[in-house]
N, C-alpha and C positions, 0 to 999 in steps of 0.2 A: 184604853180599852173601852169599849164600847158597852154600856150598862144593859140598853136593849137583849134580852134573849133570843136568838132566833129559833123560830120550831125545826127539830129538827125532823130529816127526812124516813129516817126509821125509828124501829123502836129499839130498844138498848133491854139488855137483861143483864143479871151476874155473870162472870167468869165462868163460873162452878157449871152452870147449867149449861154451858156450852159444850155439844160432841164435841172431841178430841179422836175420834175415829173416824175412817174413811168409811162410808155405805154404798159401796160403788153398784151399780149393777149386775155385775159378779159374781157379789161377795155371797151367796148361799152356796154356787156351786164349786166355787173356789175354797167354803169353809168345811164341803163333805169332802172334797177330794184331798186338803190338808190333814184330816181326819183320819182316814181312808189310811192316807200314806206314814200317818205314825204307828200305825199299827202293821205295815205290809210287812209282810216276813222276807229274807234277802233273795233275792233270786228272782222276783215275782213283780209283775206288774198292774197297776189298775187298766181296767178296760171301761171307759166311759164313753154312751153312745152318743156320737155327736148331737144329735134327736133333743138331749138330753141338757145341752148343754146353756140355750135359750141366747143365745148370741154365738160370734162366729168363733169360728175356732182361731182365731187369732186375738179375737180380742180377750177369749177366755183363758189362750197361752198369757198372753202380756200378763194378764190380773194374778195369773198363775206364779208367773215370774217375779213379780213384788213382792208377791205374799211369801215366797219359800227363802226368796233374798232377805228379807225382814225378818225372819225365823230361823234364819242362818242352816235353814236346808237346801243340800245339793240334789237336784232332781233333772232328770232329763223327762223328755217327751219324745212321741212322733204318732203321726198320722196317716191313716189310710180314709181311703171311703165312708168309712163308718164308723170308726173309732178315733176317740185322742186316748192314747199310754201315755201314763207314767209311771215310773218310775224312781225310787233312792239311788242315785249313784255313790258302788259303797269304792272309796279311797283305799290304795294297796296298802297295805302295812308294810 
């Protein structure tokens, strides 16, 4: 083993201080509309204007779709013109 130290190229911190969360681009309107959706009554759908949404509606679905997978909610969508829905899809008993 070689005595010399070499410098290295970054800097190094603790474990501890390292995020352990994803900060995606997304994640504000992805964190109202999870929100939004625990409290939606059955029946009823959010109506979010795409305007709104500060990226495409696809990539806003994708982000959508990890975060409710990770949460272990079942949610549908769809889209028109001007809105992205969603929706709790409730399981028949």
């Amino acid at each position: 083993m070689n005595p010399r130290r070499i410098a290295a190229n970054f800097r190094t911190l603790d474990l501890g201080d390292v995020p352990h969360s994803r900060s995606g681009k997304n994640k504000k309107i992805v964190s109202m509309i999870l929100k939004d959706l625990i409290q939606l009554k059955e029946g009823a759908a959010l109506r979010v204007p795409l305007t709104e949404l500060g990226n495409t509606k696809e990539n806003v679905r994708s982000a959508l779709n990890r975060a409710t997978r990770g949460a272990k909610l079942n949610v549908a969508t769809a889209t028109d013109e001007n809105y992205l829905y969603v929706w709790n899809v409730i399981k028949p008993a």
